[in-house]
N, CA, C and O of each residue as an XYZ file, in Angstrom:
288
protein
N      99.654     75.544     90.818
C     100.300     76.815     91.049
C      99.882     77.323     92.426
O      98.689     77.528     92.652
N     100.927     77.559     93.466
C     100.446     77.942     94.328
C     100.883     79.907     94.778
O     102.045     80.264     94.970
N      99.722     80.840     94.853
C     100.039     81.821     95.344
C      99.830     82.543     96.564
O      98.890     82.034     97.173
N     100.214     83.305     97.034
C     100.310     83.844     98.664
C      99.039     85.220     98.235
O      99.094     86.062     97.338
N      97.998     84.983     99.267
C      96.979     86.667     98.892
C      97.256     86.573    100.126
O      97.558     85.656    100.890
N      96.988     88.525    100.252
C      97.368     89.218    101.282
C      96.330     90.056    101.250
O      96.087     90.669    100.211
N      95.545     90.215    102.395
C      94.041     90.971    102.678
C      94.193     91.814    103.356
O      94.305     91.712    104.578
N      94.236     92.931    102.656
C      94.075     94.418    103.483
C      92.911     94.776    103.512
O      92.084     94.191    102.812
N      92.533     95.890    104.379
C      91.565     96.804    104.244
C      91.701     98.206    104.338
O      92.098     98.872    105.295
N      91.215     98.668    102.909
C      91.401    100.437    102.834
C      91.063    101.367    103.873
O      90.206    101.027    104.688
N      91.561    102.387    103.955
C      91.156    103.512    104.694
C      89.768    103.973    104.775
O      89.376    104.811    105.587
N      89.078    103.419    103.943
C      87.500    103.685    103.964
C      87.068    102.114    104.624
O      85.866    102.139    104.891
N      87.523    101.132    104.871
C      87.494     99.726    105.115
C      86.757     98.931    103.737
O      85.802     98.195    103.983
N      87.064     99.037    102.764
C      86.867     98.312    101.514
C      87.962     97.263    101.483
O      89.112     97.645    101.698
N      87.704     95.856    101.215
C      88.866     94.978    101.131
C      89.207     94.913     99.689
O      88.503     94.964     98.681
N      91.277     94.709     99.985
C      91.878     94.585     98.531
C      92.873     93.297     98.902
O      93.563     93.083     99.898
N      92.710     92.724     97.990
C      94.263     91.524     97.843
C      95.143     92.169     97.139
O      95.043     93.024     96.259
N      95.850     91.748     97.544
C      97.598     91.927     97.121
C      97.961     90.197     96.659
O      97.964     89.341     97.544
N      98.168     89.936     95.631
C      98.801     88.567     94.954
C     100.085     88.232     95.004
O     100.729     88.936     94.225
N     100.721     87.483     95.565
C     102.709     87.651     95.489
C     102.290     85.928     94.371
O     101.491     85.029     94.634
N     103.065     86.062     93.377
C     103.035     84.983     92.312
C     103.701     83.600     92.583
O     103.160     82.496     92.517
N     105.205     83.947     92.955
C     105.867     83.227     93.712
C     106.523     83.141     94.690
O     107.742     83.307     94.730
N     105.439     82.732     96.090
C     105.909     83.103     97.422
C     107.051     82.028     97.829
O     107.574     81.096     97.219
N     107.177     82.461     98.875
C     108.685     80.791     99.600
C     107.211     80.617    100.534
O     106.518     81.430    101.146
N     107.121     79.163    100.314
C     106.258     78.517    100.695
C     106.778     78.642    102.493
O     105.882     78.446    103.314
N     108.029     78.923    102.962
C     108.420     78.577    104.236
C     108.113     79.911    105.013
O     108.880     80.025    105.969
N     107.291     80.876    104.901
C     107.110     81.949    105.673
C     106.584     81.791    106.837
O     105.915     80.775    107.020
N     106.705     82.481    107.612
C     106.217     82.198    108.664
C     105.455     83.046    109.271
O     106.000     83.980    109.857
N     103.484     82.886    109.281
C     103.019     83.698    109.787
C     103.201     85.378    110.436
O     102.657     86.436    110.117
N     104.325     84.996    111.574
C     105.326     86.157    112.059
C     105.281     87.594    111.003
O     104.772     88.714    111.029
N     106.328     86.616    109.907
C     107.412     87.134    109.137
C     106.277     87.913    107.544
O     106.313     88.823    106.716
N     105.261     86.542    108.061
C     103.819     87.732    106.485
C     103.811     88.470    106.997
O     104.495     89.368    106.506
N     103.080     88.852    108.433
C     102.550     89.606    108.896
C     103.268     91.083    109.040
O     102.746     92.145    108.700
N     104.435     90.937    109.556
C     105.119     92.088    109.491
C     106.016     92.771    108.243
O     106.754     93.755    108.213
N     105.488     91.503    106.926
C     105.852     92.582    105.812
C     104.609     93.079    105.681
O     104.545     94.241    105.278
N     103.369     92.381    105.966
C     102.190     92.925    105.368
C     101.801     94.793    106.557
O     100.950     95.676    106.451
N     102.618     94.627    107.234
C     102.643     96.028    108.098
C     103.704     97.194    107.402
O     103.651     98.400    107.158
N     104.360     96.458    107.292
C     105.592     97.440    106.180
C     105.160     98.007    104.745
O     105.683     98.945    104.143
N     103.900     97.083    104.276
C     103.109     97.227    103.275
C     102.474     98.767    103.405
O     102.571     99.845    102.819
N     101.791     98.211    104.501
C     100.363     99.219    104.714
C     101.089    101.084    105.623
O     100.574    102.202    105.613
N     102.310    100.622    106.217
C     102.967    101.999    106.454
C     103.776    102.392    105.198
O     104.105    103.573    105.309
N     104.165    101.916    104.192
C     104.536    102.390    103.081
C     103.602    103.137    102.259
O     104.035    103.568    101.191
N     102.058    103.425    102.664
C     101.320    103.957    101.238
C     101.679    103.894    100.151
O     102.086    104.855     99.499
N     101.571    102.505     99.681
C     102.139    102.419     98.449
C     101.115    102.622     97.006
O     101.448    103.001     95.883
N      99.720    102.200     97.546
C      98.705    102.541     96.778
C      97.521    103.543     97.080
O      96.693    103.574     97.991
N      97.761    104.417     95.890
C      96.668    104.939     96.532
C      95.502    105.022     94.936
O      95.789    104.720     93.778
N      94.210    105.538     95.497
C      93.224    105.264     94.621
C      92.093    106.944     94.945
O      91.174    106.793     95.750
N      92.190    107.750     94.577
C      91.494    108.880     94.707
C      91.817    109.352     95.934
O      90.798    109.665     96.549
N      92.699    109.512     96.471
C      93.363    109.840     98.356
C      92.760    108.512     99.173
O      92.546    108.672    100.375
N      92.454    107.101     98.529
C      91.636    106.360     99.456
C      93.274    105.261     99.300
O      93.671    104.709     98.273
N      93.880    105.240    100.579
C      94.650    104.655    100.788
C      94.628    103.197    100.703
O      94.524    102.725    101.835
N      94.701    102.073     99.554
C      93.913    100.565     99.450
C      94.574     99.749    100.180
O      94.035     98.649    100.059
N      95.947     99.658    101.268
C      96.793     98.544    101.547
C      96.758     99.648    102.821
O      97.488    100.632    102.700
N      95.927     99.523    104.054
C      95.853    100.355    104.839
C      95.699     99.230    106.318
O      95.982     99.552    107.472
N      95.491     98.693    106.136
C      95.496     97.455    107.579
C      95.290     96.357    107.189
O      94.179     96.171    106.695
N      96.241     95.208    107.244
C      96.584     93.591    107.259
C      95.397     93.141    108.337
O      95.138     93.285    109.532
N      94.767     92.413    106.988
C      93.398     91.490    107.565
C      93.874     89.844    108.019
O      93.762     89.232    109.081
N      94.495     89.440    106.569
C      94.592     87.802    106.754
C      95.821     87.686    105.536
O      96.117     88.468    104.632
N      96.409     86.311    105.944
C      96.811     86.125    104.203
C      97.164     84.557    103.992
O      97.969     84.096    104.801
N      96.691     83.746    103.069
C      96.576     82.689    102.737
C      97.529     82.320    101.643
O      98.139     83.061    100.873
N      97.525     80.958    101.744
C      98.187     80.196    100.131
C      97.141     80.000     99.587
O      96.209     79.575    100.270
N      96.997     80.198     98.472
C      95.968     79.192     97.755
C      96.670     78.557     96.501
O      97.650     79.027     95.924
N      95.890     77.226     96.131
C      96.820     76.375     95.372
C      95.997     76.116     94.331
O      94.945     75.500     94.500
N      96.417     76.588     93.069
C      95.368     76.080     91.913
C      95.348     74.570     91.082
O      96.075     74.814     90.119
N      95.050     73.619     90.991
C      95.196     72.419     89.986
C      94.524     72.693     88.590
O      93.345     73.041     88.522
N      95.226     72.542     87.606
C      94.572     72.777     86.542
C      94.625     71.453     86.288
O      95.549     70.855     86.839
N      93.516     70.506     85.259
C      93.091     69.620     84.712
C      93.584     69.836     83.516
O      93.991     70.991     83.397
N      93.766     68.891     82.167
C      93.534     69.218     80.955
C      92.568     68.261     80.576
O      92.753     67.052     80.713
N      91.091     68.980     79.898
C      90.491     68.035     79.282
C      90.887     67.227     77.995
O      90.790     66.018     77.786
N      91.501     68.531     76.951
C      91.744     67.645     76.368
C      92.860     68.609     75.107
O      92.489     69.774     74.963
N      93.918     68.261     74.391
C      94.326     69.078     74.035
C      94.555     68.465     72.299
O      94.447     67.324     71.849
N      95.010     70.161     71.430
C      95.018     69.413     70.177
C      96.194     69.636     69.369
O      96.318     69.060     68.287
């Protein structure tokens, strides 16, 4: 399973991910980046007035493999 995290940092600078479940693997740096700006000028979250999606740090794929040991 592969998902897209997106690393902000709050208005106090506390880091939060943002998870997209099923990204298009074909994004293009560019094109994260400036939704992840559309993100953070939207205030979309907030947490006690502490704004959590407040400046685009990084954002990665990460790809999970699950194994099965053994099933019944």
């Amino acid at each position: 399973m592969k998902v897209l995290k997106l690393v902000f940092t709050s208005d106090s600078s506390k880091k939060h991910t943002l998870t997209c479940a099923t990204p298009d693997p074909l994004l293009t740096a560019e094109k994260v980046k400036e939704e992840m700006e559309i993100i953070a000028q939207a205030h979309l979250c907030l947490d006690n007035g502490e704004q959590l999606y407040f400046k685009p740090q990084s954002a990665k794929y990460v790809e999970t493999v699950e194994t099965t040991v053994f099933t019944a």
